[in-house]
C-alpha positions in Angstrom: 0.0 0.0 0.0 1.1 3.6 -0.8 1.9 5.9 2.5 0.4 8.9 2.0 1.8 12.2 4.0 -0.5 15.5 4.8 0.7 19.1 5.0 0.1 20.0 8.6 -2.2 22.9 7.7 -5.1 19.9 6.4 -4.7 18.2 9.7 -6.4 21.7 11.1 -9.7 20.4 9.5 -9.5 16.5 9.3 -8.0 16.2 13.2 -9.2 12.5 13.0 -6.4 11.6 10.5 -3.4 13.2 12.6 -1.1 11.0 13.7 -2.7 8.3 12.0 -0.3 6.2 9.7 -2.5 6.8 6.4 -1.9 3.7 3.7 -4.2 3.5 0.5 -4.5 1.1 -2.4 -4.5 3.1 -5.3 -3.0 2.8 -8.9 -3.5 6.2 -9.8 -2.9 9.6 -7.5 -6.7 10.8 -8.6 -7.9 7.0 -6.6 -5.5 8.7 -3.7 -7.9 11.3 -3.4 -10.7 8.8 -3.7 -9.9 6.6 -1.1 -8.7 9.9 1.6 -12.3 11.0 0.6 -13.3 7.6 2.1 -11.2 8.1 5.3 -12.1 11.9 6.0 -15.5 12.9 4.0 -14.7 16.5 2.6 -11.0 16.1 2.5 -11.2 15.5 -1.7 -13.0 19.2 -2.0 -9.5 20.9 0.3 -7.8 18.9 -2.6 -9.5 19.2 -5.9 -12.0 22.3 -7.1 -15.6 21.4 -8.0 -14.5 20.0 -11.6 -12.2 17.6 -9.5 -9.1 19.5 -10.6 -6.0 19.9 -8.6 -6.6 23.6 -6.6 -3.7 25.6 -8.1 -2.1 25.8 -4.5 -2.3 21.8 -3.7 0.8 19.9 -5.1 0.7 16.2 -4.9 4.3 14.2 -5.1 4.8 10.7 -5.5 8.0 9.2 -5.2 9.6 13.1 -4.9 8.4 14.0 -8.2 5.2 16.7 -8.5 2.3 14.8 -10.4 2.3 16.2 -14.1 -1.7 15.6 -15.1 -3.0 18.4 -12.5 -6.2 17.8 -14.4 -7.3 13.8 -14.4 -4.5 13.1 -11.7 -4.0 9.9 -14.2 -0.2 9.9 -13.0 0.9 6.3 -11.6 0.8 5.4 -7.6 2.9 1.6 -7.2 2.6 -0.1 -4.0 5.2 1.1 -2.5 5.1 4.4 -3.3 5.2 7.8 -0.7 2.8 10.2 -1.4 3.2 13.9 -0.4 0.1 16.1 -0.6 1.0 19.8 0.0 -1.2 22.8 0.6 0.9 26.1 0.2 -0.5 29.0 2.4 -1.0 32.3 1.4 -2.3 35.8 2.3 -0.9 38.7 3.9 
């Protein structure tokens, strides 16, 4: 199973998955999504906009490369894989 890793700021709204090793079968990083969505209901809309797009400050890595398909999130997940899911902050 793929390990997947939060940004801290997520764990703000989905306290039930902090400190919670988080492993998901998924072949694809759009069935990531999916099965988080499973594990914390709401947690696939922080993610992706209401087209199911990548928001344009989320970054997902897989293996320490950013995901190039930002738009079906078709790019590949093995087994083994780490998963990083990063939110950037902004404001001022």
């Amino acid at each position: 199973m793929s390990r997947v890793h939060l940004t801290r700021h997520l764990y703000t709204f989905f306290p039930a998955l902090e400190g919670q090793i988080i492993d998901v079968d998924a072949a694809t990083a759009r069935q990531v999504v999916e099965r988080l969505e499973a594990l914390a209901p709401g947690i696939a809309f922080y993610i992706c906009d209401e087209r199911g797009l990548l928001r344009r400050h989320v970054n997902i890595f897989v293996d320490k490369q950013m995901i190039r398909d930002r738009k079906g999130l078709s790019d590949p997940v093995k087994p083994e894989s780490e998963i990083h899911i990063l939110q950037s902050l902004s404001g001022g």
